[in-house]
N, C-alpha and C positions, 0 to 999 in steps of 0.2 A: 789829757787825752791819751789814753793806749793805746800803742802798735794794733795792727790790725795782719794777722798771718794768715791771707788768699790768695787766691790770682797767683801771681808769676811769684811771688815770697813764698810759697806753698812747693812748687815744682823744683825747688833750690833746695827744698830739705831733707830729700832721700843723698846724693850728694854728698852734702856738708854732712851728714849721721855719717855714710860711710869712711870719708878722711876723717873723722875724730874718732871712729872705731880702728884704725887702720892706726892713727897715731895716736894710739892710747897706749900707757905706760912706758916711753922713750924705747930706746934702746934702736938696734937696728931695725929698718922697716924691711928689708929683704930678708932677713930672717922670718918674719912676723909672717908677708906672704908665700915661703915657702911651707909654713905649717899650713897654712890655709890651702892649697895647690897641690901640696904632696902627700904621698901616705907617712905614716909614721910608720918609723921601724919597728920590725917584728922583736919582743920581749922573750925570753926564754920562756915564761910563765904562759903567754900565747903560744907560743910551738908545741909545749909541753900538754895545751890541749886540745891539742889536734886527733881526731882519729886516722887512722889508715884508711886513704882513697876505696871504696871499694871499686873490685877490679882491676886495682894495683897491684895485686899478687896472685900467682898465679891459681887455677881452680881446685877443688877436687880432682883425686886419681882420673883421667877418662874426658874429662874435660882442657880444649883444645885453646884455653883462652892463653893468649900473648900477652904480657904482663906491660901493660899502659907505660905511655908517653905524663911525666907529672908535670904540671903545671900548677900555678899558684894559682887560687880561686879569685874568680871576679870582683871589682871594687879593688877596697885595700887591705884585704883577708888574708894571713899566713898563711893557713892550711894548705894542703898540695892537695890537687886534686885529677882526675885524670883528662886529658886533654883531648877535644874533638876530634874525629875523625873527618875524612873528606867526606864528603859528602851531609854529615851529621849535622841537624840544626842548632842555630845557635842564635846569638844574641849578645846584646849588654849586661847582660845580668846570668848570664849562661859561663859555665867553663870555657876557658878561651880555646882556640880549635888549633891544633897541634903545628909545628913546625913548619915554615913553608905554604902556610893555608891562613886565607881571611876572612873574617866572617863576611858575606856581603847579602846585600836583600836581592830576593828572589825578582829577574829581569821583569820589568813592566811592573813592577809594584807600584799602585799607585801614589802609597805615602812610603819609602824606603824606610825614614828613620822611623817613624811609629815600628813597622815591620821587625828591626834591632830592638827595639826596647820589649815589644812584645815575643821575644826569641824565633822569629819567625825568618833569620837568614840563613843562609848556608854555609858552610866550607867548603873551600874551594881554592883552588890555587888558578890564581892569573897573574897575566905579566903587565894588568893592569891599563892595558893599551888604552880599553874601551873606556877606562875613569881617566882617563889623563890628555892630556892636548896633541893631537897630530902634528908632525915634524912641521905640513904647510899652515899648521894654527901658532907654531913656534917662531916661524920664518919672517 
């Protein structure tokens, strides 16, 4: 008679796949999920192809542009690219928005994260009161 794999033997096997992928080939396992977690460090051969952010340097004669704030591109991308502005929309997938400023979704969003993922929040600097717990919610 053959095993029979359904029912509750079936719901055990995403699971058991992931610890045998996780402890596949020894070694350390906190190594193994930092590569998985982390970006990889940027290669000289990566850096070397990068273009120059546009808007990173300054304009033609007559032109009044301030030569951008660089930041590293979204994900786990070397490149530098130039970083949002207050106000400037932004997102997950969007240039991160410059210094002192978070990207957040526009108040009354109905879905907030969709809103991030489709670049659809703002820069903005807060001191974050209104996403975080009142001193009498702390108490």
């Amino acid at each position: 008679m053959q095993p029979r794999l359904g029912g509750p033997a079936l719901l055990l096997l995403p699971p058991l796949l992931l610890l045998l992928l996780l402890g596949a080939g020894g070694g350390d396992c906190g190594a193994r999920a930092e590569v998985l977690f982390r970006c990889p460090p940027c290669t000289p051969e990566s850096l070397a192809a990068c273009k120059p952010p546009p808007g990173a340097a300054a304009g033609p004669a007559g032109d009044a542009r301030v030569p951008c704030k660089l930041v590293r591109e979204p994900g786990c991308g070397c490149c530098s690219v130039c970083a949002r502005l207050e106000g400037e929309r932004c997102g997950v997938y969007t240039p991160r928005c410059g210094q002192g400023l978070r990207c957040y979704p526009n108040p009354g969003s109905e879905l907030p994260l969709r809103a991030l993922v489709h670049g659809e929040g703002t820069c903005e600097k807060h001191g974050d009161a209104e996403y975080s717990a009142s001193p009498e919610q702390v108490a």
